[in-house]
N, C-alpha and C positions, 0 to 999 in steps of 0.2 A: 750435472750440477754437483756441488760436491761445497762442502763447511768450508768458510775463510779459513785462512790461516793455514789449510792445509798443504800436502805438498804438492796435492794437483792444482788446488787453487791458485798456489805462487808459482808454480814449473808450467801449468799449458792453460788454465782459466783463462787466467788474467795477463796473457803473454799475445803478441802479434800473432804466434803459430795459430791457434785457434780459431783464427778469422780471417776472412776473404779478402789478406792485405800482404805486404812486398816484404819480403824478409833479403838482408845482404849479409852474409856472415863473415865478420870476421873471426878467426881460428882463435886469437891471443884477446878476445871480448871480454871485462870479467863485470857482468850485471852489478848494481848498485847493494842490490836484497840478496847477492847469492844466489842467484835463481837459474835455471837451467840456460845456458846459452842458446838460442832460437834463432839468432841473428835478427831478430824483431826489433823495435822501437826503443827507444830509452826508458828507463825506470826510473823512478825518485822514489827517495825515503816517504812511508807514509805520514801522513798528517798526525798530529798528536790532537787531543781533544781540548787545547788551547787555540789551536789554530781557528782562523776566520775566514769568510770572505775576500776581505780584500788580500788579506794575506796571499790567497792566491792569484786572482787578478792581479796582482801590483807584482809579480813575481813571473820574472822572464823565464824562468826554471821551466813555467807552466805554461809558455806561447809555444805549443807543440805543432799548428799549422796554421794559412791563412788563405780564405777564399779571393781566388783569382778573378773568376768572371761567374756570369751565372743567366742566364736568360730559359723563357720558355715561348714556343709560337703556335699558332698564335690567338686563338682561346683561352682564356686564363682558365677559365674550368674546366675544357675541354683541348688540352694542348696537343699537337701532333709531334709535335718534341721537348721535352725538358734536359737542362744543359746544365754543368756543373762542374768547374776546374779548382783544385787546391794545390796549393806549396805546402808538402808535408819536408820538407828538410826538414826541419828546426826538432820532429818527435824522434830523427834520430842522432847516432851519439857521432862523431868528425868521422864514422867508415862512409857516410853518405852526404857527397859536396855537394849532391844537389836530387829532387823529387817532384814531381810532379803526376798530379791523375788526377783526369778528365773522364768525365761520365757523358751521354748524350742516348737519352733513354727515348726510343722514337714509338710511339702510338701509331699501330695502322685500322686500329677503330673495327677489326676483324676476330669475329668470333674463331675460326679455325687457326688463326696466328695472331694473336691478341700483343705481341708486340717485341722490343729488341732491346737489347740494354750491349753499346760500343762502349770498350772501356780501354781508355787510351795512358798508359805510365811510359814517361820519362825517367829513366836513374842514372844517375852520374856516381859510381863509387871513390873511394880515394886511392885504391888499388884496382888494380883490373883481375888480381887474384880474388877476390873478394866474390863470393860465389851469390848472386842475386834468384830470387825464389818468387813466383807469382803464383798465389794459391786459391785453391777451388774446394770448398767444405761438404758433402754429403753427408747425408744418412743412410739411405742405399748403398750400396756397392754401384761404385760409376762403371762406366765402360769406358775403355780408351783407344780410339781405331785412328791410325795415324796423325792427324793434329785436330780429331774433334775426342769432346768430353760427352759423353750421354748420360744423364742424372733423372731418373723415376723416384718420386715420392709415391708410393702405394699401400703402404702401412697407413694404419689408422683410418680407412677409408681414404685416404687423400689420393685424388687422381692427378700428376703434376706430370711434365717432362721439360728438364733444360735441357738446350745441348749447345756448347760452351765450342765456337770454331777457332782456334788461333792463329789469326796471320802476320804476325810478329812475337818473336822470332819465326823466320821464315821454319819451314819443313826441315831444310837440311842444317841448320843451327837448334833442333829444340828439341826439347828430353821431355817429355811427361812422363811421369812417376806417379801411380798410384800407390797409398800407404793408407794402410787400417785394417780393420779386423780384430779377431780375438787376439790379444797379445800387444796389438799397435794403436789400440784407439787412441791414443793420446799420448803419440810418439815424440819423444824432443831429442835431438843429438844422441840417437842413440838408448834411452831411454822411455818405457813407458810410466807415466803417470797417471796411473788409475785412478777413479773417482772411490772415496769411500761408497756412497747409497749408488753405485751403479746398476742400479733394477731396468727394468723396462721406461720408456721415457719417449715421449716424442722429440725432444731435442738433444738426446744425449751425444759425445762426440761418437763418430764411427770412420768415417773414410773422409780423407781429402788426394787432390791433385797438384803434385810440386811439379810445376814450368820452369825450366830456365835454359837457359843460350849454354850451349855446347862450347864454345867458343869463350875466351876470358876477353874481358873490354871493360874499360871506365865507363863507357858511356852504352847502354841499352834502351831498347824500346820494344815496349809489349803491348799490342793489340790484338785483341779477344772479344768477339762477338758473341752473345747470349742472349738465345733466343725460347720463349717459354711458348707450350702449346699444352693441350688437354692427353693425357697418356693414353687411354684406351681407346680415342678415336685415332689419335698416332700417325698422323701424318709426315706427308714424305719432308723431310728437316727444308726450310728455305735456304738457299747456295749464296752466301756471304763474297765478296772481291773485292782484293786487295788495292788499292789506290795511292800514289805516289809521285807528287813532283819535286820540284828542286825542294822548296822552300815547308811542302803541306805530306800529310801522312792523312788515308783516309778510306775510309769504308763503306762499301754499298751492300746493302740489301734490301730483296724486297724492291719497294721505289723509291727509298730513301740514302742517301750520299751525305756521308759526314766527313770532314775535314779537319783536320788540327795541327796546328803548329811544330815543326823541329823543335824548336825552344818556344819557351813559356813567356818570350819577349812580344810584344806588338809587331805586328807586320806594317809597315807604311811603304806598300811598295809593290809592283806591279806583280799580280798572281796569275798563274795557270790551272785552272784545274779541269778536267770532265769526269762526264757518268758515260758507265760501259752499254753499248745496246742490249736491249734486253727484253719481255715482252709488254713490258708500260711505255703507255704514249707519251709521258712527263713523268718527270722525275723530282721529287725536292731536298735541295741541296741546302744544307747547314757548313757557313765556312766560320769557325772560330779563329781567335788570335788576332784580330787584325785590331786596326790602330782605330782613335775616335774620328768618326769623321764622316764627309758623304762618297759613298763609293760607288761605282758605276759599273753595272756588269755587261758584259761587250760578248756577243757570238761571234762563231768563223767567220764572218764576213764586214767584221767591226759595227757593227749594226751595235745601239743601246739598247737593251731587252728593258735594265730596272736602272731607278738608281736611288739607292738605299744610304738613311741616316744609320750609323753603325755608335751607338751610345757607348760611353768609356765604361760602365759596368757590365758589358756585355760582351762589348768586341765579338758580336755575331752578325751576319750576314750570311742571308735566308732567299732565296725563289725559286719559282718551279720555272720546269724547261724541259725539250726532249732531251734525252742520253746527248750527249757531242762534249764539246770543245768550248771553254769559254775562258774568257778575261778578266777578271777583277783588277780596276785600276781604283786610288786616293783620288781625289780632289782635291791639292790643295788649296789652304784655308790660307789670308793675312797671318793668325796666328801659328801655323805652320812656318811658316816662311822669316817667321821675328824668331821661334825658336831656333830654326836651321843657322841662321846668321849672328844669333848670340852666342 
């Protein structure tokens, strides 16, 4: 923590680096405030003490992202998944054409692995030089053994462990970088920004983990499984697997299979997807992106297992099944069919 107006406050506080969010650098960036290039989110001038409400509501300056889809199943109190997609383009400045992350946090109701948080980004930069950055924040010192993260919280009494698996970028496309320590707590391009009262602290900055594609590209996609358990009883980490058809990008662990869209577009249109065998006799699969409407899920042997209303605030579709091979086909609707021919 550290006084407004300082130069940690305006260089790493109050800057994208700081938080567990997507930085794309460009080199020739020059911030609004003057403030350290990060390759993070846009700035605007601060408010003046005329400023109002609407002033900023009514001001596109300040439409910095918008919720895509969002569903939870299927207990409202008690959900075994909650789902959550945003369009962050618009918080940065024209180096990012396009953004998107999807969250799909699945509950397995299990005291020794209490649960899993998929976390799915789309980036489309403007240049393919344009160095894009997926970050993981500590206070511990993490560990980093080929593409898993390992995070203990054990100070203060707190008994925690994350460990953060990535499989996108693949293995041989990804660099993890750990940064922090004495000297680096609050690293930005090159520089540290120390906190004036940096004393002892349960939140103060210490270590994070910079991800990104080896490989230069406009278009990337980062998927990262994190999964939380109790540290001193420290069980052996659950094995996360990578999932991919034409159309769908997607992750299993555990008993749970998630799926998410190429692009951030509706899907109206025939899908492949399966879960890998494993030691659960069913599996429950969450497919996002798809279009409004009733859809049908079809096994090997074209057999109809469900068939599911897919609501336009959701665009999810949900059922259990053993591991294999399944179908996702639309229905079409009259009103289908009037848009296709207008």
């Amino acid at each position: 923590k550290s006084a407004s107006g300082t130069t940690h406050d305006i260089n790493y506080h109050h800057r994208t680096i700081a938080h567990n969010a997507m930085l794309v650098f460009d080199p020739d960036e020059v911030p609004v405030m003057g403030e350290a290039n990060d390759g993070g989110q846009r700035t605007l001038k601060w408010l003046n003490n005329t400023s109002g409400y609407h002033d900023v509501v009514n001001d596109p300056d300040y439409e910095y992202g918008e919720v895509l889809a969002r569903d939870f199943g299927e207990d409202m109190n008690k959900p075994d998944y909650t789902y959550l997609e945003g369009d962050l383009t618009k918080a940065y400045t024209d180096k990012v054409a396009d953004y998107s992350r999807a969250f799909m946090f699945f509950n397995f109701f299990d005291e020794v692995y209490p649960g899993a948080l998929v976390v799915f980004d789309r980036v489309k930069s403007s240049d393919a030089s344009f160095k894009k950055t997926w970050l993981l924040h500590s206070q511990e010192e993490p560990v980093v053994e080929d593409n898993k993260i390992t995070v203990r919280r054990t100070q203060y009494d707190y008994n925690g462990r994350l460990i953060n698996e990535t499989l996108l970028p693949k293995k041989e496309n990804a660099v993890l970088t750990k940064i922090g320590g004495p000297g680096k707590e609050y690293w930005v391009n090159g520089k540290n920004y120390m906190a004036l009262n940096d004393t002892k602290g349960y939140e103060n900055g210490n270590w994070r983990v910079e991800l990104s594609p080896k490989k230069e590209s406009e278009h990337d996609y980062f998927l990262n499984v994190l999964q939380v358990s109790d540290n001193k009883l420290n069980p052996e980490p659950l094995k996360s697997k990578y999932l991919e058809t034409d159309e769908l990008i997607g992750a299993q662990i555990k008993d749970r299979v998630a799926y998410f869209g190429k692009t951030k577009q509706r899907s109206f249109k025939k899908l492949s997807i399966k879960g890998e065998a494993c030691e659960y006799d069913s599996l429950k699969y969450v497919v996002t992106g798809l279009s409004e409407g009733v859809w049908k899920v079809y096994d090997k042997k074209g057999k109809v297992l469900k068939e599911v209303i897919v609501p336009e605030n959701t665009g999810v579709l949900s059922f259990e099944a053993p591991a294999g091979e399944y179908t996702l086909k639309p229905t079409p609707s009259r009103e289908t069919y009037t848009k296709d021919f207008n």
